[in-house]
C-alpha angles and dihedrals in degrees: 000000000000108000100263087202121083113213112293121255123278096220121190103183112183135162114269110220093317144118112230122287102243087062095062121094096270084201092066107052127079117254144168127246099208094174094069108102092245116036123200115217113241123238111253132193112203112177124196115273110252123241115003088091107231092355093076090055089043091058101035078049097062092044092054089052096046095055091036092061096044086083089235101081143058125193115212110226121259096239087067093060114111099181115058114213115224100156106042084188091071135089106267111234088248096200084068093060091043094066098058089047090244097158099184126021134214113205126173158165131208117195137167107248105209091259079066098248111138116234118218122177140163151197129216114206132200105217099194096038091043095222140118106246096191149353136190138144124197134186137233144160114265087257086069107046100113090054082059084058096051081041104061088030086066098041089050071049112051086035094054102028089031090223130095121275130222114206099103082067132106131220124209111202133157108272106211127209141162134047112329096252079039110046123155109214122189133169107258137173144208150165105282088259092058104262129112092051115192133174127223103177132050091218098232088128125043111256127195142177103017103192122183127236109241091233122018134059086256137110134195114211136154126251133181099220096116090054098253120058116281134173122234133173118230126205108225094200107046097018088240107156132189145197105240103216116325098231132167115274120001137328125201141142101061127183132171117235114242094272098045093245100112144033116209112197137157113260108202106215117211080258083073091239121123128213137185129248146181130226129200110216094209103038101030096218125145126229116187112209103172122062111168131123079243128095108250127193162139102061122194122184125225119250091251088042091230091117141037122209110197132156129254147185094196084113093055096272138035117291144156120270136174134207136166120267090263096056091259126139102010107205132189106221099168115079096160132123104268144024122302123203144163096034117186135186128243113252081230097048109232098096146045132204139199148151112266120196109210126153096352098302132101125230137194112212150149138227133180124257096271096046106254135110088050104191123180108217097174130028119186146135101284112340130153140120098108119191124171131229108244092257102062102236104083121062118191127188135142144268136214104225141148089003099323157036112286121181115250126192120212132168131225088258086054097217094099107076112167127170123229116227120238134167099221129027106290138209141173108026118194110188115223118225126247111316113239 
């Protein structure tokens, strides 16, 4: 298979005109307490990036819609700008920001370096302080442009909320396509805002659960080509793909551990009991965790892979469990109406979440690791799948609508639903780490 990925970008990031960040007065800058229950989204100002034609309001475009859609900001539209900024190098005139309430500003410029790499750099601005909070420019080639813009998106993020963003990330996901008895389903994979869309598989057998390694270009799915469920890893880069383990009965629900060593899935026996194992990458040996007369599955390792949460019926219906990595000290965590399925734990450890299925509605919800302080975030008519962003604060997961799954975006207050393009019906989103 021809590599889906272009070269990755060649990224110089340096201070512009500026001491660094720590020695500023911290109490006179704007930030944003994400933390607060309800969080208002800040006013933003995000000019137009000077030189590079369409390509500077394309970038300064993508920007405004990543932190838009973060729920925390809120751009201020263009026709409400008094200063024009010509020379993104030069101290605003603040007052004029002021008066639009614009309480940070984004300014830019995007030019063609002789190699033919195109420079893009900006500058965020604190109005009522009157300072420049940060500066950097990177390069690219002109196939790379759109991850500039996430880039730079993450970097407005992590300085104004203090915590890591998660817009230069991808998402790999089912695309779904065809009459409903009749649907063609394929791997694909896109830029976390929906652009940028590949395919990796040709859909002549039927693919589920795609999950990302947490540190490799690499991703572990099922497919049904061999006529019963198996799991494979697939090589993003150089379209290598691998049987992983050709064991007796069906695989399926597999996950990496948190150092890519291991995948940990749910192997169905003739008996019609499932269990959960674990297998080592290198070694390919197989370690079984789970032993009941029950089906177990969806396991999900903790951020530290010390745990596994993983769901079970051993109680009569589906709920949430957790055990060491080992298989030591299973432990029911989940005691709510319902059933409770695909559970997944939180990239910063404090939170799980998971699809519960309670008077005939789905809910997307989360609890904490010991299973108390449940909280729904999302109810519809059949939704699950939930996969978190790598900074712990955005869930996505998909809903079935209007004749088929579409991806939907909420964060951990609830109140920011977004819904993710696509061009074809859509399913079991994984969300990549941070790109490098």
């Amino acid at each position: 298979m021809k590599s889906i990925l272009k070269p990755l970008l060649m990224i110089v990031a340096m201070a512009l005109g500026m001491t660094a960040a720590a020695t500023l007065p911290a109490w006179a800058l704007v930030e944003l307490n994400v933390n607060k229950g309800n969080v208002e989204p800040l006013p933003i100002a995000i000019t137009d990036f000077q030189g590079g034609d369409a390509l500077g309001a394309e970038i300064s475009g993508i920007v405004s819609a990543d932190l838009k859609r973060s729920g925390l900001f809120a751009p201020i539209d263009k026709s409400a700008f008094i200063e024009k900024i010509s020379n993104p190098d030069a101290t605003p005139r603040f007052e004029d920001w002021k008066v639009i309430n614009a309480q940070a500003l984004v300014t830019g410029s995007v030019s063609k370096e002789a190699d033919g790499r195109v420079r893009a750099q900006y500058r965020l601005w604190d109005t009522f302080a009157g300072q420049q909070m940060s500066g950097e420019q990177f390069f690219a080639n002109d196939a790379n442009t759109r991850r500039v813009a996430h880039i730079i998106a993450d970097a407005i993020y992590e300085r104004l909320t203090g915590e890591k963003g998660y817009f230069d990330t991808r998402v790999v996901f089912i695309d779904e396509s065809g009459a409903k008895n009749a649907r063609k389903k394929r791997l694909a994979i896109m830029d976390q805002d929906g652009a940028n869309v590949r395919y990796l598989s040709n859909g002549k057998s039927i693919v589920l659960t795609p999950r990302f390694s947490p540190n490799r270009q690499e991703i572990t799915y099922m497919s049904y080509e061999s006529g019963q469920p198996k799991v494979y890893l697939l090589q993003i880069e150089t379209g290598q793909r691998e049987l992983v383990g050709d064991f007796p009965g069906m695989t399926f629900a597999p996950r990496f551990s948190p150092d890519g060593q291991k995948v940990i899935m749910s192997l169905l026996r003739d008996d019609g009991n499932s269990n959960i194992f674990a297998m080592d990458l290198r070694s390919r040996s197989t370690t079984r965790l789970t032993n009941s007369a029950a089906i177990d599955t969806s396991p999900s390792y903790s951020p530290d892979g010390s745990k596994v949460v993983f769901t079970s019926d051993r109680g009569g219906r589906a709920q949430i469990y957790v055990m060491g990595a080992d298989g030591s000290g299973q432990t029911r965590i989940s005691f709510g109406d319902g059933v409770y399925s695909t559970p997944v734990w939180s990239p910063r450890g404090d939170l799980i979440a998971f699809t519960k299925q309670t008077a005939g509605e789905f809910q997307i919800g989360v609890m904490r690791i010991d299973g108390s302080g449940e909280r729904i975030l999302s109810t519809g008519f059949q939704q699950e799948g939930p996969t978190w962003a790598p900074n712990g604060r955005v869930l996505m997961f998909f809903r079935d609508s209007a004749g088929g799954p579409k991806l939907v975006s909420v964060d951990l207050t609830g109140r920011n639903e977004q819904s993710i393009p696509t061009a074809n019906f859509a399913s079991d989103p994984a969300w990549s780490p941070l790109l490098e």
